[in-house]
Backbone bond lengths (Angstrom), bond angles and torsions (degrees), N, CA, C in turn:
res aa  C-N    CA-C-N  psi(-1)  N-CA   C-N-CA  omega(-1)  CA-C   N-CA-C  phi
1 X - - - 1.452 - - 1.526 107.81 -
2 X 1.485 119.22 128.38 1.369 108.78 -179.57 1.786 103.04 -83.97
3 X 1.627 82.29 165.38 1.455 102.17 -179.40 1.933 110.94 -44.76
4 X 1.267 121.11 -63.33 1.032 125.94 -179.86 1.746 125.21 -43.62
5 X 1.590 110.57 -21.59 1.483 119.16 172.96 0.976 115.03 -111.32
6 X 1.664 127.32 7.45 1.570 123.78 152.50 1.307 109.95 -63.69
7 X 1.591 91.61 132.92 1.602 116.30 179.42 1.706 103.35 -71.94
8 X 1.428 108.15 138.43 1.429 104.84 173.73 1.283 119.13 -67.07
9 X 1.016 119.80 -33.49 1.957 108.21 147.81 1.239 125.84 -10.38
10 X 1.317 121.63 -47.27 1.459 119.12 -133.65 1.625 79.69 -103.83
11 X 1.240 137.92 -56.01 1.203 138.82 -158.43 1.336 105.93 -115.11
12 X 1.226 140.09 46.72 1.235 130.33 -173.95 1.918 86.59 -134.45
13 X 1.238 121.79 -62.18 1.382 109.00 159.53 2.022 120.01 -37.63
14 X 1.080 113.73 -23.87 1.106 86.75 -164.43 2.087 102.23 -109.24
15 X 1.179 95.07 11.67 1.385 92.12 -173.19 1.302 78.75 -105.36
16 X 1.821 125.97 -51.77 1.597 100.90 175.15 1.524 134.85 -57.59
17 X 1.273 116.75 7.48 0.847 125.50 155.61 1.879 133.32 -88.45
18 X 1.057 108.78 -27.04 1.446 141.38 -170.94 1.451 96.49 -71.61
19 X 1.619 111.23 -46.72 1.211 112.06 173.50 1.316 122.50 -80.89
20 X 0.865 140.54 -37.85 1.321 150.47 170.23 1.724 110.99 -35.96
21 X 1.199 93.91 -65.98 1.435 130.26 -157.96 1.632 121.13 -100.23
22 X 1.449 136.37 59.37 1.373 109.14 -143.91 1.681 115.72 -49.28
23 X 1.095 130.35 161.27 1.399 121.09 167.75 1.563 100.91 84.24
24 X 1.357 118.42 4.57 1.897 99.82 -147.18 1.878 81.40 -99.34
25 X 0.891 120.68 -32.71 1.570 118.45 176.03 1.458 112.53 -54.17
26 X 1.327 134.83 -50.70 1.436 153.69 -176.70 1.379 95.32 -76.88
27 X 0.979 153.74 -45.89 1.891 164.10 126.84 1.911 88.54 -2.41
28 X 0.988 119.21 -95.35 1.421 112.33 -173.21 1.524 126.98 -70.08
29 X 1.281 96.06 -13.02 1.697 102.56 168.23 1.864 101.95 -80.86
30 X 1.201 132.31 27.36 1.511 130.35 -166.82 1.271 117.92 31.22
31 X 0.616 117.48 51.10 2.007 140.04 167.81 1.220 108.71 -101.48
32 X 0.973 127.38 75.02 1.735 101.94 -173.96 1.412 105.60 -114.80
33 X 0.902 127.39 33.26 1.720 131.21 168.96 2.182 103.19 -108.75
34 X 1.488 77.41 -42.58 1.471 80.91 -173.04 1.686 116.48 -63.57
35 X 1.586 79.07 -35.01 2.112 83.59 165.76 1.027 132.12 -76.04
36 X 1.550 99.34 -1.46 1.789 100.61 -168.82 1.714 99.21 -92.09
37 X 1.697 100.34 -29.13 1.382 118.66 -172.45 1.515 108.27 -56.40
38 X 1.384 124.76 -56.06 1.077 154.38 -144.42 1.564 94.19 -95.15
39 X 1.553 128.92 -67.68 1.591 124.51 148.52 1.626 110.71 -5.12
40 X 1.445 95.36 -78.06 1.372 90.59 -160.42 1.776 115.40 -60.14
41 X 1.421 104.47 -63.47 1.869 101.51 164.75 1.451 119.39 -20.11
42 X 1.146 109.09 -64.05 1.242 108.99 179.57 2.025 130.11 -55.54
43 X 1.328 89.68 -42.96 1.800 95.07 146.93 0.883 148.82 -61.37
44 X 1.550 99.32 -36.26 1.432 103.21 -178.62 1.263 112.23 -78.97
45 X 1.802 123.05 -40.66 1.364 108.29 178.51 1.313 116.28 -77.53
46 X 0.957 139.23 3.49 1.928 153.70 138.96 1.553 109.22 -38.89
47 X 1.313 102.76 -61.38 1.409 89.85 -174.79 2.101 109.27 -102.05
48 X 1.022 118.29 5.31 0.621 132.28 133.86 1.399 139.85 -25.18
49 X 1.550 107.07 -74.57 1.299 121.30 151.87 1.401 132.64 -105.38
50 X 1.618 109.45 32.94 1.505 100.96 136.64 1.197 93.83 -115.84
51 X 1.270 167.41 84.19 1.156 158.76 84.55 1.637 112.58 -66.02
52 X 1.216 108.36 -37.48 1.703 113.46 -173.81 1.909 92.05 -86.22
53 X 1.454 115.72 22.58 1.784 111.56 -178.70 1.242 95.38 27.60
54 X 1.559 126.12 92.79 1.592 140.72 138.63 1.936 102.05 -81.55
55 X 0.878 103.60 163.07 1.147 134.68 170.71 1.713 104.72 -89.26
56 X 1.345 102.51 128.44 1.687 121.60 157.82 1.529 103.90 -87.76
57 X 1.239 105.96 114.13 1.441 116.74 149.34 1.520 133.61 -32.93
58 X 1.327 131.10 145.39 1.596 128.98 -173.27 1.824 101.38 -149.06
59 X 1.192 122.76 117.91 1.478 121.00 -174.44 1.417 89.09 -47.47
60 X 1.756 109.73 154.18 0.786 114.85 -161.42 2.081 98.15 -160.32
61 X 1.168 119.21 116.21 1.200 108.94 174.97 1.161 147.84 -110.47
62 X 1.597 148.11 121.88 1.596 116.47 -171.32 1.726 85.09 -160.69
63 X 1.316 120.20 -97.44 1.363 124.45 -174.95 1.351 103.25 -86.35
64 X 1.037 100.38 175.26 1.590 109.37 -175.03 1.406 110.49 -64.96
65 X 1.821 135.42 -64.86 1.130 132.89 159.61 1.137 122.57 -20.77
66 X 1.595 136.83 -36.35 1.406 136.13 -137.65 1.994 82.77 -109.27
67 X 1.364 108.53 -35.70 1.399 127.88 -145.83 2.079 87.90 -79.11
68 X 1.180 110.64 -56.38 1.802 129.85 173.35 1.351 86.22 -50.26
69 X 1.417 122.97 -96.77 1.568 122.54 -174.38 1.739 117.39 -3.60
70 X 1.370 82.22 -69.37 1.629 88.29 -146.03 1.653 113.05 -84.43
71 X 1.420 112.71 -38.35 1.966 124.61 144.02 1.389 95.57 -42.20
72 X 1.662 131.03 -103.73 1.381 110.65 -147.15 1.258 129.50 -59.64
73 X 1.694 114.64 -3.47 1.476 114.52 166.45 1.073 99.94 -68.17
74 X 1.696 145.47 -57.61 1.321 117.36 -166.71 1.349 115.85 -83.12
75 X 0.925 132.30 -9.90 1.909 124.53 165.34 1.464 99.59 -67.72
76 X 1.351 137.52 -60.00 1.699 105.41 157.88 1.148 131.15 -40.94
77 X 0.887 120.96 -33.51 1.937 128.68 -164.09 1.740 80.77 -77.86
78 X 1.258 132.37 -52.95 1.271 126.07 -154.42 1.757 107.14 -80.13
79 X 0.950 110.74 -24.39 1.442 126.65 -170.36 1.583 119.23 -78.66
80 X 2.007 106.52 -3.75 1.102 140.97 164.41 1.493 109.95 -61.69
81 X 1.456 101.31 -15.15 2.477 101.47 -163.21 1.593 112.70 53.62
82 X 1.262 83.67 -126.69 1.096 98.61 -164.79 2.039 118.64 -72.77
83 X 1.264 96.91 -15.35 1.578 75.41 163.75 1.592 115.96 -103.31
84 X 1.090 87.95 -4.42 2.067 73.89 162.01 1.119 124.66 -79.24
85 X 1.717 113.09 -37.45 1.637 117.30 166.90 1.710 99.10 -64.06
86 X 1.186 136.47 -36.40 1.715 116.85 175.96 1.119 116.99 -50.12
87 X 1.729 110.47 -47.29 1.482 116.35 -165.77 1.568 94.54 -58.28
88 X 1.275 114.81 -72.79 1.477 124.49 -164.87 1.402 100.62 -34.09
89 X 1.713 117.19 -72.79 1.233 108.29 -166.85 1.692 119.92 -40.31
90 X 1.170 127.87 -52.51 1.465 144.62 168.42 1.163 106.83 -45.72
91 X 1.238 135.40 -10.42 1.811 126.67 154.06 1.868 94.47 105.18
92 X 0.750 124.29 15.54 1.545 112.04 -175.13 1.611 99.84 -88.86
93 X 1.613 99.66 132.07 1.516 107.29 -167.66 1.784 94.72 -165.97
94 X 1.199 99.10 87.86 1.509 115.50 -177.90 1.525 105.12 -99.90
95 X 1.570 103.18 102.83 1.532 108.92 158.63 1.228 140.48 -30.99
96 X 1.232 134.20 142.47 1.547 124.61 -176.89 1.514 131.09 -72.81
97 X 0.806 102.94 52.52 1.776 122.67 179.52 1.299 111.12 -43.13
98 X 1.242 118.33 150.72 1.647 131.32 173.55 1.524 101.98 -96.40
99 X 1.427 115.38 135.45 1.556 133.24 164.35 1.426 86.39 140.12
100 X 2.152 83.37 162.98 1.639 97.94 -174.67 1.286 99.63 -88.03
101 X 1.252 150.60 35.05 1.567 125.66 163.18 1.149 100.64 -109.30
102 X 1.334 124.68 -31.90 1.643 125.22 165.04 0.851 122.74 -40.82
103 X 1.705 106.58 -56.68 1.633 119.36 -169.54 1.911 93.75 -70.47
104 X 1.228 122.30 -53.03 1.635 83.99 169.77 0.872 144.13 -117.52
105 X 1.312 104.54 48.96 1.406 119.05 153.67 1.798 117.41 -78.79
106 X 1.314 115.48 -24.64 1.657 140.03 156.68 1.405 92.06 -47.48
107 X 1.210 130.31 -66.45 1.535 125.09 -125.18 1.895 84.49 -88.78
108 X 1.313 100.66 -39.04 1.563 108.55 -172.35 1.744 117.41 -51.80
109 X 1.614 104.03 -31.77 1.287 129.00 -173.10 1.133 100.05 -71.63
110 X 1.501 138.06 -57.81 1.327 159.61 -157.00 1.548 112.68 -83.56
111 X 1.697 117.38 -33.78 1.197 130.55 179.49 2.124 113.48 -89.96
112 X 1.833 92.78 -8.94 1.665 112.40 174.03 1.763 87.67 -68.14
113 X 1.759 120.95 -69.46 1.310 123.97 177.29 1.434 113.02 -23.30
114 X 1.135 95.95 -101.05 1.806 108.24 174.71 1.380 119.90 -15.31
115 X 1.263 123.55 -49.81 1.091 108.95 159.64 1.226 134.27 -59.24
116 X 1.269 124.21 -22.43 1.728 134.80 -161.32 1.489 90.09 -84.22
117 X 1.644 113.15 -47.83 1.853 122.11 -169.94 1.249 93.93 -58.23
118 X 1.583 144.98 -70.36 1.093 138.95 160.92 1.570 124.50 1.34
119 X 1.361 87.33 -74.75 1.976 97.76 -161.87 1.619 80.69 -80.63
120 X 1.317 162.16 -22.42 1.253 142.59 130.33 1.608 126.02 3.31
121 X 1.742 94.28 -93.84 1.711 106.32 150.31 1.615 121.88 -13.81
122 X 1.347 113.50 -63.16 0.947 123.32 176.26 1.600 129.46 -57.55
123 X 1.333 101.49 -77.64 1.512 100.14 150.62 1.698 129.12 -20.65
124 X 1.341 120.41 -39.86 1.209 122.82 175.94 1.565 124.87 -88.75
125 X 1.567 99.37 -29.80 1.655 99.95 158.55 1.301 115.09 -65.32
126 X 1.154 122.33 -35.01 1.333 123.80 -162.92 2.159 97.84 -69.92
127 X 1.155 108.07 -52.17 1.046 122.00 -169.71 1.594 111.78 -53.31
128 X 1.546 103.22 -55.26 1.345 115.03 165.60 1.599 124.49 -31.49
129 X 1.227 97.95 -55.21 1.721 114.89 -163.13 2.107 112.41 110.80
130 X 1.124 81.73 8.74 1.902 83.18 -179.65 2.098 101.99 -86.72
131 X 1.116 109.61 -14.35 1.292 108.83 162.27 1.474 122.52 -143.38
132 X 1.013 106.28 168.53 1.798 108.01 -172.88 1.390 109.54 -105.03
């Protein structure tokens, strides 16, 4: 079935899941190494970078630069699922401090996302039929 005549049924659970959950899309697509793979990456640079106290992102608006910055940091940060809603819920709220372990410990937090949006992507090709 090509991509274009998959019913949103079919892949819309599993990318909402994908997001949620890293790995959790590839989990019901019978992948389960690849989710475990992708699980773990995604944790590790999570905790990762809150151990190095990064900063969570908060939309943020003024000029355009400040406006890119500070929005697409949290649509990564959010694109994390469920451990960004853990972190949050659990009160972690690390100020924006100056030094480089902070700063990447941020980037580490943000690069936990990105990965999840990724294996997302993925998850949904897979689901589709555009990859095997």
């Amino acid at each position: 079935m090509s991509a274009s005549k998959t019913p949103i049924a079919v892949w819309l659970p599993i990318v909402a899941l994908a997001w949620l959950i890293p790995g959790g899309g590839h989990f019901l697509l019978q992948r389960k190494t690849r989710a475990a793979l992708l699980f773990g990456c995604c944790l590790l640079a999570l905790l990762v970078g809150l151990m190095m106290r990064g900063a969570l992102f908060s939309p943020q608006t003024g000029d355009l630069f400040t406006t890119l910055i500070y929005c697409g940091g949290f649509v990564a940060n959010i694109c994390a699922g469920i451990l960004y809603l853990f972190t949050v819920w659990m009160g972690y709220a690390q100020p924006d401090v100056a030094g480089h372990v902070h700063d990447y410990g941020t980037k580490f937090l943000v690069g936990a996302g990105l990965m999840n949006l990724l294996a997302m992507v993925d998850a949904f090709e897979i689901a589709t039929g555009r990859k095997s």
